[in-house]
RONU-358354 format. One record per residue (C-alpha): residue number from 1; residue in three letters; x, y, z. Coordinates in steps of 0.5 Angstrom, whole numbers. Last residue first. Layout:
NUM ALA X Y Z
...
***
This chain:
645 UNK 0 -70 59
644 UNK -1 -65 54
643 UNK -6 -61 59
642 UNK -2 -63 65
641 UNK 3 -58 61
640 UNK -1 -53 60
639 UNK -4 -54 67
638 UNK 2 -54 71
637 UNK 4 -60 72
636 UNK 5 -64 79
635 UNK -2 -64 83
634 UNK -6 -66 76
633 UNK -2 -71 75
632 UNK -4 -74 82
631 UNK -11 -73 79
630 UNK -11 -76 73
629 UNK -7 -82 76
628 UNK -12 -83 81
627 UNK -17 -84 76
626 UNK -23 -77 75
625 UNK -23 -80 68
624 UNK -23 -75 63
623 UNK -22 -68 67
622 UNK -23 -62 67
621 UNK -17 -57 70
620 UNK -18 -53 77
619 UNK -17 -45 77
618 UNK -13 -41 82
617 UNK -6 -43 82
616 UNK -6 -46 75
615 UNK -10 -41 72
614 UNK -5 -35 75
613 UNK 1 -38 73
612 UNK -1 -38 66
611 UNK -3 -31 66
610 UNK 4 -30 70
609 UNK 8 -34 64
608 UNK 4 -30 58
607 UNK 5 -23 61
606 UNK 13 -25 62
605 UNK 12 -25 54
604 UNK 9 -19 52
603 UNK 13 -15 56
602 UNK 18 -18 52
601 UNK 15 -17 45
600 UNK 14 -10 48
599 UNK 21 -9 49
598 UNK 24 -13 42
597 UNK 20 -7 39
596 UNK 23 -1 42
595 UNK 30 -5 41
594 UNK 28 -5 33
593 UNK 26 2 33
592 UNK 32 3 37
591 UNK 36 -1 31
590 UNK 33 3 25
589 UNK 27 2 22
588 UNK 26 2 14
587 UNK 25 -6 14
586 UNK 19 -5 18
585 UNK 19 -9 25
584 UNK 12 -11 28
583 UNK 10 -17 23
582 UNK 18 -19 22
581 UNK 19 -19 30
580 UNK 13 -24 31
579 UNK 15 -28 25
578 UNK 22 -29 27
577 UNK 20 -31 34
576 UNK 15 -36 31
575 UNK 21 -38 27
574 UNK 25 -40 33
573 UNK 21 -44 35
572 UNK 20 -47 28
571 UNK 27 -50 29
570 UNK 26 -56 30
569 UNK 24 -61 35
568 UNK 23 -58 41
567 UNK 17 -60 47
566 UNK 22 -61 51
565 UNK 29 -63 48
564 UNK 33 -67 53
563 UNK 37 -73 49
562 UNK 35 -80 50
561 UNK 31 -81 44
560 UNK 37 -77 40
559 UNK 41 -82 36
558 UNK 33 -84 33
557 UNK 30 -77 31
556 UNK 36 -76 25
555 UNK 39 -69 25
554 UNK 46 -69 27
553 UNK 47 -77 27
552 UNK 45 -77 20
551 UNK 50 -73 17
550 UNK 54 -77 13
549 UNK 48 -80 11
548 UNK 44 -74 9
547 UNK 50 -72 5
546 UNK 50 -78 0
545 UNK 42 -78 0
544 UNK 44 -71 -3
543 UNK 48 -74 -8
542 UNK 45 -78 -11
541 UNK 50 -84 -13
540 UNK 47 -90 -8
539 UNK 39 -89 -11
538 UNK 39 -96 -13
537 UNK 31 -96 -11
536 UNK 32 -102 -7
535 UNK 39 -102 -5
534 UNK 38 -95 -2
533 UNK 32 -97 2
532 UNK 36 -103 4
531 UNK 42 -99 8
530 UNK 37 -94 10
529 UNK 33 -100 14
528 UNK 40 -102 17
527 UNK 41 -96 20
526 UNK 35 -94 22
525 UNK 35 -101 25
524 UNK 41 -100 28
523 UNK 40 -94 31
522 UNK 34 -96 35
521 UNK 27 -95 34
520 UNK 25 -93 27
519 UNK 19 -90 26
518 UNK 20 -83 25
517 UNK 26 -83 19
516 UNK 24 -89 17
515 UNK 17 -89 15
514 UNK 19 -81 12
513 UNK 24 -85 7
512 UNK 18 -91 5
511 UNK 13 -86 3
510 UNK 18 -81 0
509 UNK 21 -89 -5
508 UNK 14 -91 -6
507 UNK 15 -91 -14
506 UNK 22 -89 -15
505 UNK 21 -84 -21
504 UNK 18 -78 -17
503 UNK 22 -78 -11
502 UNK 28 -79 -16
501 UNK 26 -72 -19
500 UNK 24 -68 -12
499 UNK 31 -69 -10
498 UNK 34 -63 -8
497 UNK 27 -60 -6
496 UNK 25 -66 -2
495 UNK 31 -67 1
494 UNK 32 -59 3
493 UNK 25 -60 6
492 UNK 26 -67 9
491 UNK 32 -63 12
490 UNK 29 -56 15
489 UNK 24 -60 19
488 UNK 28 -64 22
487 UNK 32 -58 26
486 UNK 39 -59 26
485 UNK 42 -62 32
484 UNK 48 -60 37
483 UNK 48 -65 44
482 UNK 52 -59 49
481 UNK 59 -61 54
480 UNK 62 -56 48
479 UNK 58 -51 47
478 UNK 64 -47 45
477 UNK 71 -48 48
476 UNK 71 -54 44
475 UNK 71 -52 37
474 UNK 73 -58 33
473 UNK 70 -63 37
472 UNK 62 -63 38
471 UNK 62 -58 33
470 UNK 58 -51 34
469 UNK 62 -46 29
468 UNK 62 -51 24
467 UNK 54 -53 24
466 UNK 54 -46 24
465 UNK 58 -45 17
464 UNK 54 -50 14
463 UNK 47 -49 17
462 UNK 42 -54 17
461 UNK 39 -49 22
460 UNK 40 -50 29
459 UNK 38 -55 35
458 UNK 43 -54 41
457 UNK 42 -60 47
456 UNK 45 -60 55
455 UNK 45 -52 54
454 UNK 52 -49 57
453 UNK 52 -45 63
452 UNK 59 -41 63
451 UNK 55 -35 67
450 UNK 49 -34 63
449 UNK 53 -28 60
448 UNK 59 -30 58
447 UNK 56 -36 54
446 UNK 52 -32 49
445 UNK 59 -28 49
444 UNK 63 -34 47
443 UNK 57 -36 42
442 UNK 57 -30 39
441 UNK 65 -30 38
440 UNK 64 -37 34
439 UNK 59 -35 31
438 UNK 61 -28 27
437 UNK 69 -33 27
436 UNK 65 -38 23
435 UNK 61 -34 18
434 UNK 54 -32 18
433 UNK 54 -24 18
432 UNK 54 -17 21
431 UNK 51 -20 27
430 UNK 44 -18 31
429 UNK 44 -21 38
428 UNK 38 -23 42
427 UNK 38 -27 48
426 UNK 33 -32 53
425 UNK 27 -31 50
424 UNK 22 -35 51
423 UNK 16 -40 48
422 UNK 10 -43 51
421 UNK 12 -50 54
420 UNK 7 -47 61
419 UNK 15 -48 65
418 UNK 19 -44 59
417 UNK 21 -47 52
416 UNK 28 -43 49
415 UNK 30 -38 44
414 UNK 37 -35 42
413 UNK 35 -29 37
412 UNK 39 -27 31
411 UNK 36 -23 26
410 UNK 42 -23 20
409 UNK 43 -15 18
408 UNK 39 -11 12
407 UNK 41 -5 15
406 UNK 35 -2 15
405 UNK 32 -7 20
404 UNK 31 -15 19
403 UNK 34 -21 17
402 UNK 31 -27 18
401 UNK 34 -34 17
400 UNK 38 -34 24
399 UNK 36 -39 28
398 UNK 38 -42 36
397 UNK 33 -46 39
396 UNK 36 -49 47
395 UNK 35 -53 51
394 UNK 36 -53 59
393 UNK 36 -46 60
392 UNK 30 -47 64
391 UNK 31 -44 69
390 UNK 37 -41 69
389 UNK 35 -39 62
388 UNK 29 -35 65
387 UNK 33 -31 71
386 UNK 38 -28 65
385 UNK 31 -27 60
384 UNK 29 -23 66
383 UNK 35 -19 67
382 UNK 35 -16 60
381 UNK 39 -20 54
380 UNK 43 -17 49
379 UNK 48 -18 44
378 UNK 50 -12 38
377 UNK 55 -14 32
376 UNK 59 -10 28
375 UNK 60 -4 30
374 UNK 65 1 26
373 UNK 68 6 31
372 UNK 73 1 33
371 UNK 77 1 25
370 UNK 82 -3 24
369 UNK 79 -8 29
368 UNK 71 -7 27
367 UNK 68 -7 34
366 UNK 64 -12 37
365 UNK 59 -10 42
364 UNK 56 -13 48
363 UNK 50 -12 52
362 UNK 47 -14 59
361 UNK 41 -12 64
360 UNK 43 -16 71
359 UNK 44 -8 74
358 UNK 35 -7 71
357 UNK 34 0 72
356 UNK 41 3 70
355 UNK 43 -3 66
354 UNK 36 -1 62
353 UNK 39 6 62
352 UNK 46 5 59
351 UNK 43 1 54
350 UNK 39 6 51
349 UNK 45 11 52
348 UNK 49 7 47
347 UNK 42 5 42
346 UNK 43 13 42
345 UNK 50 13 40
344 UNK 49 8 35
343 UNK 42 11 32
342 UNK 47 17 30
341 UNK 43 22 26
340 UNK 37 16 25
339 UNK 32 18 30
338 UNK 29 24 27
337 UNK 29 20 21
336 UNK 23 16 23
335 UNK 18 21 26
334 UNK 20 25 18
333 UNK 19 18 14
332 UNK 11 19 19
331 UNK 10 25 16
330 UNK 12 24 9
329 UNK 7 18 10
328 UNK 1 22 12
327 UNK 3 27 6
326 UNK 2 21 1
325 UNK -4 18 5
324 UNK -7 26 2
323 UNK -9 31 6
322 UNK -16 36 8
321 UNK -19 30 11
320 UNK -26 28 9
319 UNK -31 27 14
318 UNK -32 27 21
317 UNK -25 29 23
316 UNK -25 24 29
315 UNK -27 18 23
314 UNK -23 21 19
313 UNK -17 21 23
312 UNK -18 13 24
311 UNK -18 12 17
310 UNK -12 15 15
309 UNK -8 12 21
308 UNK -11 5 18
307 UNK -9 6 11
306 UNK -2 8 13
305 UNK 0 2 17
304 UNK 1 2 24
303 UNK 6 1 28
302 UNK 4 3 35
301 UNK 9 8 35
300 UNK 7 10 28
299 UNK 0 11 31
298 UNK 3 15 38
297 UNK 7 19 32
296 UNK 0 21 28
295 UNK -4 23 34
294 UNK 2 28 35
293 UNK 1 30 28
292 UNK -7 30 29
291 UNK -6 34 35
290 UNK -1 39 32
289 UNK -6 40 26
288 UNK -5 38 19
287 UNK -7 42 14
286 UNK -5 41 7
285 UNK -7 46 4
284 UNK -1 49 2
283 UNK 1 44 -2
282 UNK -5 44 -7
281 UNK -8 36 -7
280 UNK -13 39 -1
279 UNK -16 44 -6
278 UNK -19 38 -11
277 UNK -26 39 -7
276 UNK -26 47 -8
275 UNK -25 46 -15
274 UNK -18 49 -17
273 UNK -17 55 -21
272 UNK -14 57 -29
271 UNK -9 61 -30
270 UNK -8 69 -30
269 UNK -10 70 -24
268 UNK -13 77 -21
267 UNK -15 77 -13
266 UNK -9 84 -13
265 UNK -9 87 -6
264 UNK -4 92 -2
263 UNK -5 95 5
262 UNK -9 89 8
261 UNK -7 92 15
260 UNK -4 89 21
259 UNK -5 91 29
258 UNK 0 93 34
257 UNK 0 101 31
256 UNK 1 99 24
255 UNK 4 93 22
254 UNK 3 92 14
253 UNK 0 86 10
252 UNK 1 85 2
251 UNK -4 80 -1
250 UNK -2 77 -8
249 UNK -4 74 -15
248 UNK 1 77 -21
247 UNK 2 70 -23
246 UNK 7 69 -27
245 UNK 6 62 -31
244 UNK 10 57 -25
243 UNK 8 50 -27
242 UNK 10 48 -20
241 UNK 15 41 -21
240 UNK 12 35 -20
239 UNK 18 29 -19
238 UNK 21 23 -23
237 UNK 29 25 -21
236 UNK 34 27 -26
235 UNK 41 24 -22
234 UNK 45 29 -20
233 UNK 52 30 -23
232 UNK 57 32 -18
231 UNK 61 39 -19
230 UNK 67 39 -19
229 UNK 71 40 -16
228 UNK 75 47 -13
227 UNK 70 48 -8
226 UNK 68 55 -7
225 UNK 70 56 -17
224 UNK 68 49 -17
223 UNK 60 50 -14
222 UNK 60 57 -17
221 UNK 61 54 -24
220 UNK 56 49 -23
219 UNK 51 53 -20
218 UNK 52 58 -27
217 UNK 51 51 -31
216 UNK 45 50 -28
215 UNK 42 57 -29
214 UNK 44 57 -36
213 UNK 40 50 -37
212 UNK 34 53 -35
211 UNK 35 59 -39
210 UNK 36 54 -45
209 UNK 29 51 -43
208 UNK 25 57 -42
207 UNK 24 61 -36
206 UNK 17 64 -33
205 UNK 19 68 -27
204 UNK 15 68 -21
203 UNK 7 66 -19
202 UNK 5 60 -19
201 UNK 4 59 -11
200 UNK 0 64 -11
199 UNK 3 70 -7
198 UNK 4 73 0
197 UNK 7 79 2
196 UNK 10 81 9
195 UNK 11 88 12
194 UNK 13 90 19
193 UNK 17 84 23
192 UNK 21 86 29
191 UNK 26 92 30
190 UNK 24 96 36
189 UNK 25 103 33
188 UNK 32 103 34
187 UNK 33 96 31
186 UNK 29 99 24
185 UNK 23 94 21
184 UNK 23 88 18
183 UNK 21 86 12
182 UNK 16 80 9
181 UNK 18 76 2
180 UNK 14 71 -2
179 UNK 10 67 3
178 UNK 7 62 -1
177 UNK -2 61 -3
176 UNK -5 56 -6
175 UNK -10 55 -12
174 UNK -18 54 -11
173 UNK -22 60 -10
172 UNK -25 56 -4
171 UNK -18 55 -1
170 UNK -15 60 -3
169 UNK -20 65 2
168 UNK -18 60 7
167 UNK -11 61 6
166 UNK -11 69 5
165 UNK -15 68 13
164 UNK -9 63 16
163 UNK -4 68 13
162 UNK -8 74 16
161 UNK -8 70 23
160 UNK 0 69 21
159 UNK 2 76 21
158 UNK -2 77 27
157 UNK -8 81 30
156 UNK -12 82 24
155 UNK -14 89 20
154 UNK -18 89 15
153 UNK -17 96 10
152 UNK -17 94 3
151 UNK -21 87 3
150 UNK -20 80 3
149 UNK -26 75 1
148 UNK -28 70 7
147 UNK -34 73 8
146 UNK -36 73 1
145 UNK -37 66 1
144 UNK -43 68 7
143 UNK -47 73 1
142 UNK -45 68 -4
141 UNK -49 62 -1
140 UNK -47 57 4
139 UNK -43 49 0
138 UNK -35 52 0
137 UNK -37 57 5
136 UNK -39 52 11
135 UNK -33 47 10
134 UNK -28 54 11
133 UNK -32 57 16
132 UNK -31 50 20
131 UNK -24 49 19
130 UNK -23 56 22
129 UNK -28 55 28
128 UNK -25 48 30
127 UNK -18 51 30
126 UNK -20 56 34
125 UNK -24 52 39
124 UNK -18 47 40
123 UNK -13 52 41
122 UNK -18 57 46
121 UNK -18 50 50
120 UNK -24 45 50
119 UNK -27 42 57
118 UNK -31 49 58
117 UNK -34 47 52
116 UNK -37 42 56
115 UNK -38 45 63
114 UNK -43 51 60
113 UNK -47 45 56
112 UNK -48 42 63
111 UNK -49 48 66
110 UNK -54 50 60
109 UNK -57 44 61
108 UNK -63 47 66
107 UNK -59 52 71
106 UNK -62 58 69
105 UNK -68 56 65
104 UNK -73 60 61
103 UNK -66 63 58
102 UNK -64 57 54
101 UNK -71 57 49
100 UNK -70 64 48
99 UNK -63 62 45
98 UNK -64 56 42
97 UNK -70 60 38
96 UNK -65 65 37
95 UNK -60 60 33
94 UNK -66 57 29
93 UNK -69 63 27
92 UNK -61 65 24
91 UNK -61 59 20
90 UNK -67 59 17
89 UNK -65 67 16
88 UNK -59 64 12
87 UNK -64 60 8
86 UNK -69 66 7
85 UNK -63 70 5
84 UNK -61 65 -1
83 UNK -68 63 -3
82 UNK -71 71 -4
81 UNK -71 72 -12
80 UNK -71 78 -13
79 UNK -78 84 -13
78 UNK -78 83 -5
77 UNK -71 86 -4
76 UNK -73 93 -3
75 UNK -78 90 2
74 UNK -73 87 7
73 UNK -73 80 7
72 UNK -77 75 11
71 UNK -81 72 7
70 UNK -83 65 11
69 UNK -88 69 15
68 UNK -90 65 21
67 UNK -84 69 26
66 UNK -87 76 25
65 UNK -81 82 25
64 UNK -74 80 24
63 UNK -72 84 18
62 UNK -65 81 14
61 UNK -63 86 8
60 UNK -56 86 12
59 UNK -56 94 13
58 UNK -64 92 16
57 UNK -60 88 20
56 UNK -54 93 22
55 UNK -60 98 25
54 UNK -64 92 28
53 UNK -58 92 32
52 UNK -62 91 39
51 UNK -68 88 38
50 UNK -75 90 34
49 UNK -80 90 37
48 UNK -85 86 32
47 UNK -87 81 37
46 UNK -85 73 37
45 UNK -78 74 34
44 UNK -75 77 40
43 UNK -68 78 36
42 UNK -61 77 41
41 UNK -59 72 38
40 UNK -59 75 30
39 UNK -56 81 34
38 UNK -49 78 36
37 UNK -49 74 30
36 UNK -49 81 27
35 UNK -44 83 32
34 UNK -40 79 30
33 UNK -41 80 22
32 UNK -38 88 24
31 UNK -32 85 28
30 UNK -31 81 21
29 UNK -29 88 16
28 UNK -33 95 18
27 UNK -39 93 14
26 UNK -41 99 11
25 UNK -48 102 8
24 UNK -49 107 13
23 UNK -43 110 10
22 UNK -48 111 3
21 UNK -42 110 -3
20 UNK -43 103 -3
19 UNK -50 104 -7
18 UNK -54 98 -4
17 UNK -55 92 -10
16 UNK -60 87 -8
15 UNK -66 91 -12
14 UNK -61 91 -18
13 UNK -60 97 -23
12 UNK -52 96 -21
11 UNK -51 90 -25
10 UNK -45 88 -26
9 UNK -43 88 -18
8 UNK -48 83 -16
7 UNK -48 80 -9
6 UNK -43 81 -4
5 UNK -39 87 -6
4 UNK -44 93 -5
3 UNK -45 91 2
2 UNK -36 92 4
1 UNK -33 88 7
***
């Protein structure tokens, strides 16, 4: 840049002004300014011998001479204000007293400062320094701003470097920049790249409405006359659109033996600029960096929210981000839909190679009749849930209230208790609907898998479509050596629910009802003590004390005392299940970001049961009474058990 243009070009009688005619008077672009730097390190400020580059100091307005003297500023500058070059030169004496301090130690901190920054790439260096100058600029003085000033004649290395300097400039002026056209050069003189012309994104033909409409209707027209339709009608959409007023703002860099040159500039516009603070709402300066777009993915992965991943950027940037939470969740809408092309497929291999790692993983499909490319249901289950159900497949817990996954599909997991009573999961399906069919083929393949072994007790949902899927006579090819229950928890809340009225009217009738239900200890006592219950508050005629009745042997806790059910008396389990897969499983998530899912919550739970086996083999339990009988337990049970023992 040039000396005459970093401080007051309307007044020419200023001291600070140096005539741009004189040669010795310019600063050939940015290698100038390095070797500025260069000179500023080298200054010995305890003597008045003046340092290598003293000639391009003394140009700067900057004389290094007594350390003590607060005014350095060269004499033809002593008449102004000299605040804005004493702050640089504050600036500059610190730098060089580092450097004379590292020099009376060649091998003091200077290695270890050295194998710091030898940790860092050329990348990570360069990224650093471009964020770095553009922040510095913003709050430094004019002189330093105008750095970032392009002008004719600078030379970079790339295309993209003199993109990278117009960007850094736009950002302090405050507007956005876009790359309006490049051209390329003859095939026989090596082709490539030659010319690229940048220009503020408000620049373009201004049109009007009818020419608008104009425009569309000829989009129409072309889109009939290739396809012979016509064209569809899109839905006006709530989006910003760029004011464009015709901004003539451009930077034009040509190629020119290996290097590009600012050939062409126009820093005018006919709008009104940004502040520097509202800089990263402009599209082209939100700048995100390949490291931090890599961290975003590991974060998603991790299922993170928005808010936390904007958090954490903050806190490694040190300071404000230069994009907005609504650029961040775009990013993360483009990692998803990297996934969704054909996730059916994918989800294909995902099984192939888990079957490859593991021989006992496996998984069904069931296919649309008429149409076998149509997926209906998936069923999985890993080697380890195979070994778990032959353990411990005695009972089973089996719900499908939670629908997860863009598809909108009901989430079925079959869960079981293992040996800690911690729960686990033996299989997982996701099924197109609850129908009777949908179970009964669910069930027939949940069975194929664990090698026809049936669980001695079912408990489901109070399901009208399961209950018939799981029946003790219609289907009996299905669980049919196996005791169906439905969970208690969900019948006294329908009860409540259904019948809320009459619980109210009757006085004690909801005191009297649970007392029954929990406390009666043979079947013909809860049979006899219902018959009175109903006489007593005349509630014969409601209806739903009708259905609980009929169905008394499917939920009632006194037709199932002899029954196998550890530690399961609902379905609250299976709940549990759910509630873990709907904390981690977004409802914009595909079926391999659900499996990816159901992977970690797998890991998860084979941890839980070799922690547990790891306390009761190595740790001793506390005791209340050290009798025979406690210690004698002790020795049998593991220590979760024991514990509730």
């Amino acid at each position: 840049t040039r000396l005459g243009e970093l401080v007051d070009m309307d007044n020419p009688e200023s001291s600070n002004y140096i005539e741009q005619d004189d040669p010795s008077n310019w600063i050939n672009n940015q290698r100038d300014f390095q070797e500025a730097d260069l000179a500023l390190q080298t200054v010995t400020w305890d003597d008045g011998v003046p340092a290598p580059g003293a000639e391009l100091l003394q140009a700067l307005g900057i004389c290094p001479g007594d350390n003590q003297n607060e005014d350095n500023t060269c004499s033809e500058h002593s008449d102004t204000d000299p605040s804005a070059f004493n702050r640089e030169l504050v600036v500059a004496e610190e730098d060089a007293n580092q450097v004379v301090a590292g020099h009376g130690d060649e091998h003091g901190d200077n290695e270890s400062v050295d194998d710091d920054v030898n940790q860092f790439s050329p990348d990570d260096i360069d990224n650093f320094l471009e964020n770095d100058s553009v922040l510095a600029a913003q709050t430094c003085s004019q002189e330093v701003r105008s750095r970032h000033v392009p002008q004719m004649g600078m030379d970079f290395e790339t295309s993209k470097a003199a993109q990278a300097f117009y960007k850094s400039y736009s950002c302090l002026c405050g507007f956005a920049v876009r790359k309006a056209s490049n051209y390329c050069g003859q095939t026989s003189t090596g082709g490539g790249e030659s010319r690229c012309i940048f220009r503020c994104n408000r620049s373009g033909k201004v049109l009007d409405e009818e020419q608008k409409e104009a425009k569309r209707k000829q989009r129409k027209e072309r889109w009939q006359e290739r396809t012979g339709k016509l064209a569809p009608e899109t839905r006006k959409r709530k989006r910003n659109v760029i004011d464009v007023t015709g901004c003539q703002a451009k930077l034009v860099v040509s190629k020119k033996n290996g290097r590009w040159f600012i050939t062409d500039i126009n820093l005018e516009h006919n709008h009104e600029l940004s502040p520097p603070d509202e800089s990263k709402f402009l599209r082209s300066h939100k700048q995100m960096t390949d490291e931090e777009k890599l961290l975003v993915r590991t974060l998603n992965s991790a299922k993170l929210p928005t808010r936390k991943i904007m958090d954490i950027l903050s806190f490694l940037r040190h300071g404000p981000l230069p994009y907005t939470k609504k650029y961040v969740t775009n990013v993360r809408a483009s990692i998803r839909k990297e996934n969704d092309g054909n996730d059916m497929m994918q989800l294909l291999d995902y099984f192939r190679n888990k079957q490859a790692e593991d021989p006992r993983y496996y998984y069904k499909f069931k296919v649309h009749p008429q149409k076998p490319s149509k997926v209906l249901c998936i069923f999985w289950a890993d080697g380890y849930s195979r070994k778990m159900y032959d353990l411990y497949g005695d009972s089973l817990s089996f719900d499908t209230t939670y629908k997860t996954n863009k598809y909108n599909l009901p989430f079925a997991p079959f869960v079981g208790v293992f040996g800690h009573g911690q729960n686990c999961l033996f299989a997982c399906a996701i099924i197109q609907d609850e129908t009777i069919n949908t179970f009964i083929w669910l069930f027939q393949t949940f069975l194929e898998c664990m090698g026809r072994k049936q669980p001695r007790t079912v408990i489901t949902d109070q399901d009208t479509s399961m209950k018939e899927a799981v029946p003790e006579e219609a289907v009996p090819e299905v669980f049919n050596l196996s005791k169906h229950r439905n969970c208690l928890f969900h019948v006294k809340k329908k009860a409540e629910e259904k019948c809320c009225r009459t619980f109210v009217t009757k006085g004690d009738l909801h005191a009297d009802f649970t007392d029954i239900v929990h406390n009666s200890l043979t079947v013909a006592e809860f049979e006899k003590l219902w018959q009175e219950m109903v006489q007593k508050y005349d509630i014969g005629a409601v209806n739903y004390f009708k259905i609980m009745w009929k169905e008394r042997r499917r939920w009632a806790p006194v037709y199932f005392k002899t029954d196998f059910l550890p530690l399961l008396h609902s379905t609250s389990r299976s709940e549990g299940m759910n509630a873990i897969f709907k904390d981690n499983v977004a409802s914009t998530d595909n079926v391999i970001s659900f499996m990816t899912e159901y992977e970690k919550i797998s890991e998860r739970i084979q941890d839980m049961e070799r922690e547990q086996d790891s306390l009761t083999r190595t740790t001793k339990p506390t005791f209340w009474v050290h009798n025979e009988l406690e210690i004698q337990a002790s020795r049998m049970y593991n220590r979760q058990i024991f514990y509730q023992f």
